[in-house]
C-alpha positions as CSV (number, residue, x, y, z in Angstrom):
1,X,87.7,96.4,123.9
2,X,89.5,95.4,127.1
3,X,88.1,92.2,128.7
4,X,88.3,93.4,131.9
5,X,85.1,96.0,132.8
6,X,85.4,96.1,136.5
7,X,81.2,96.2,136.3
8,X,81.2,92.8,138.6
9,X,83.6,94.1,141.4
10,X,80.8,94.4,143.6
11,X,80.0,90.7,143.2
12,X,77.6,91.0,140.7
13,X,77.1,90.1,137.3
14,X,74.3,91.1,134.5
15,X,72.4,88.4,132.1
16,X,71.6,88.4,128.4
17,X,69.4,91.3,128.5
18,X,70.5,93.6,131.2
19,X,69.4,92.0,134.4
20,X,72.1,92.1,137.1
21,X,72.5,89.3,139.5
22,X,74.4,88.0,142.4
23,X,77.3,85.9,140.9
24,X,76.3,83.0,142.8
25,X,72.8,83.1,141.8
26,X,71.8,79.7,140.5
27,X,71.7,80.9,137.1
28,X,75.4,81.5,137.0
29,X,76.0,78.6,138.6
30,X,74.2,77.1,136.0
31,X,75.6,78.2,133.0
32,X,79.2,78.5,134.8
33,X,78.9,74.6,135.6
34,X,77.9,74.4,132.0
35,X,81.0,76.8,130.7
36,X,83.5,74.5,132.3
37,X,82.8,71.0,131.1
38,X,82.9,72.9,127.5
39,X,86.6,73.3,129.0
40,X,87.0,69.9,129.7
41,X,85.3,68.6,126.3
42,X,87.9,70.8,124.6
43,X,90.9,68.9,126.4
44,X,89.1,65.6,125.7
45,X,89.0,67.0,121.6
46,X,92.5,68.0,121.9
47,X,93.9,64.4,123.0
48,X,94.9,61.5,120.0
49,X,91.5,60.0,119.3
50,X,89.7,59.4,116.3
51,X,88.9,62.4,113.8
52,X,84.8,61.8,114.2
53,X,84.9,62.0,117.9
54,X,86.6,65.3,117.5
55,X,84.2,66.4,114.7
56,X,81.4,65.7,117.6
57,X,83.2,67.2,120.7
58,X,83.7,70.5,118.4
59,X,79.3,70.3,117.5
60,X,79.1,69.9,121.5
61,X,80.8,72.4,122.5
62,X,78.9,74.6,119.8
63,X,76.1,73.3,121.6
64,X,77.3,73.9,125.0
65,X,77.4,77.9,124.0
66,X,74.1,77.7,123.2
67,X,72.8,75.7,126.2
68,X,75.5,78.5,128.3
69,X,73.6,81.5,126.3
70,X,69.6,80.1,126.7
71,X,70.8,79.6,130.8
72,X,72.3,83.2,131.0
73,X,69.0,85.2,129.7
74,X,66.8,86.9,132.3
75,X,63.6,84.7,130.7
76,X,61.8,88.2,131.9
77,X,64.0,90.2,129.2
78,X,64.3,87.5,126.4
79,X,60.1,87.8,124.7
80,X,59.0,90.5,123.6
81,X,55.3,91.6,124.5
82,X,54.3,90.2,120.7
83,X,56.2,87.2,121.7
84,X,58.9,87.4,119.1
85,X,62.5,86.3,120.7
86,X,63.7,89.6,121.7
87,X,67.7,88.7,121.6
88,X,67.8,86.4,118.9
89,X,69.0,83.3,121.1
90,X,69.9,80.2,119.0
91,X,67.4,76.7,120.7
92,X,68.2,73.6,121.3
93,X,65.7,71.6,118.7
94,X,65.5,67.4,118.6
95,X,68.0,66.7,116.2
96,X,70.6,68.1,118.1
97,X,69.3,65.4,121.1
98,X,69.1,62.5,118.4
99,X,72.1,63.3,116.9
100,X,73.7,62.3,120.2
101,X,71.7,59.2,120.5
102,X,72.7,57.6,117.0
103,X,76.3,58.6,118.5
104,X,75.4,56.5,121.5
105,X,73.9,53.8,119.4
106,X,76.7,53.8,116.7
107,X,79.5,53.4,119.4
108,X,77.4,51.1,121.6
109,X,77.0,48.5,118.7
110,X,80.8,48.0,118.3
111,X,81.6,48.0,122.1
112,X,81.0,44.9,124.2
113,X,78.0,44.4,126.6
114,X,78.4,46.3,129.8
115,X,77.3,43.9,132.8
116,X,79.0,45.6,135.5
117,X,79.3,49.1,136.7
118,X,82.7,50.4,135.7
119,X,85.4,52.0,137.4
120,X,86.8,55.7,136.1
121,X,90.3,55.2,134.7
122,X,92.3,53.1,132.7
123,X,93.9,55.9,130.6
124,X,94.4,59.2,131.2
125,X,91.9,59.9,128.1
126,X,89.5,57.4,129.3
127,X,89.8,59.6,132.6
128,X,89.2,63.2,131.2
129,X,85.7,61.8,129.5
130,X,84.7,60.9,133.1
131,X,85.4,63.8,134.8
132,X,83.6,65.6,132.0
133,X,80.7,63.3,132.5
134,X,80.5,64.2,135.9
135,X,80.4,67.6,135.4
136,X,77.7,67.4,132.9
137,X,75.4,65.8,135.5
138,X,76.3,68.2,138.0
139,X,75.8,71.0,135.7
140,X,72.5,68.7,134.9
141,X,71.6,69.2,138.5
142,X,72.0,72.7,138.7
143,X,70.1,73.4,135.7
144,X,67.0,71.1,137.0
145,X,66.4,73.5,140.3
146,X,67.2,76.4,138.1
147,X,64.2,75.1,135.8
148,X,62.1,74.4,139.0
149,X,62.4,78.0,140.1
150,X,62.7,79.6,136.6
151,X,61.4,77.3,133.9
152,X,63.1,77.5,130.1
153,X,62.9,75.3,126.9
154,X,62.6,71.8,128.0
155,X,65.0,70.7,125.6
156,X,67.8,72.3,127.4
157,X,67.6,69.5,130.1
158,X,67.1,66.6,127.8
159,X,70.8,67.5,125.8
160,X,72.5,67.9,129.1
161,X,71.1,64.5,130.1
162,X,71.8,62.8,127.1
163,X,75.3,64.5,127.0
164,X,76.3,62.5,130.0
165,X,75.5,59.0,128.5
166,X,77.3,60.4,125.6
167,X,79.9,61.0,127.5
168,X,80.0,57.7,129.3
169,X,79.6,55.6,125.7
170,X,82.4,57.6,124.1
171,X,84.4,56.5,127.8
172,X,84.3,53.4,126.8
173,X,84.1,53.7,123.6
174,X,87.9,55.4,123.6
175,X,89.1,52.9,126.1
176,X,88.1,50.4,123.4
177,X,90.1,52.4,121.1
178,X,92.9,53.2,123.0
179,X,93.0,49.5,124.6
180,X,93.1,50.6,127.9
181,X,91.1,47.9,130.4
182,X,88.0,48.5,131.8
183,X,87.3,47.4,135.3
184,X,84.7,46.4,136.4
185,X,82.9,47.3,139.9
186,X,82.3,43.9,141.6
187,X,81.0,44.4,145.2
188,X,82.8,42.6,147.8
189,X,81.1,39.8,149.4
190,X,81.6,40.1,153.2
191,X,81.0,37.0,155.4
């Protein structure tokens, strides 16, 4: 099978189930957004933290095909008239949003109080789980108007938003780790 097909020459792309679309329809926008912070989680997972953070970035980014699979489905092709799941799409369920929040809650209890907004940086790790966490909430923004227009499982939206505080915990949990300072925003006081 050759990976090009030439099918989207025309500036057009088809869903799960058949549907073509405009390839900047807010669907592939969507799941596109979605398809490249699973990039950047993998360069996150590939830099020298510890072997549990990479155990999680590798469920994540099982996730994040998932949440890339549910967003790329014409929701018109995926139920059948019976209401069986026509393409056999894996969901999103709760454990796979509260595994994410014991993460949060494990890393948050050995990390120090945060009472300051915090500047990006501090190491170039510290700085790749940043941009990913921006990403995530754009691709968190994206996938709320596509909701608004075309609804799916509510879920979807709940892990992308938790993913972003994950993100940001395992920021600072790494630049614990890697001893990297954190700075802290301070407004400046003008006269």
């Amino acid at each position: 099978m050759k990976i090009y097909t030439k099918t989207g020459d025309n500036g057009t792309t088809a869903l799960f189930g058949g549907t073509r679309v405009a390839k900047h329809h807010i669907r592939i926008d969507s799941y596109g957004t979605i398809d490249e912070l699973n990039s950047w989680l993998g360069l996150i997972r590939d830099q020298e933290i510890d072997t549990h953070s990479k155990k999680i970035l590798t469920l994540i980014q099982d996730k994040l095909f998932t949440v890339g699979a549910i967003l790329a489905t014409d929701p018109d092709k995926a139920i059948l008239k019976s209401g069986k799941d026509r393409l056999n799409i894996p969901k999103i369920d709760a454990g796979d949003i509260e595994l994410l929040e014991k993460e949060m809650d494990d890393m948050d209890a050995e990390l120090p109080q945060m009472t300051h907004f915090i500047l990006p940086g501090g190491h170039a790790t510290v700085s790749y789980c940043h941009i990913a966490r921006t990403v995530c909430r754009r691709a968190e923004r994206i996938a709320s108007l596509l909701n608004e227009n075309e609804p799916y499982d509510e879920r979807v939206l709940m892990y992308i938003n938790r993913l972003s505080d994950y993100l940001f915990v395992l920021a600072r949990k790494l630049s614990s780790d890697l001893q990297a300072e954190e700075i802290k925003w301070i407004p400046e006081k003008k006269d």
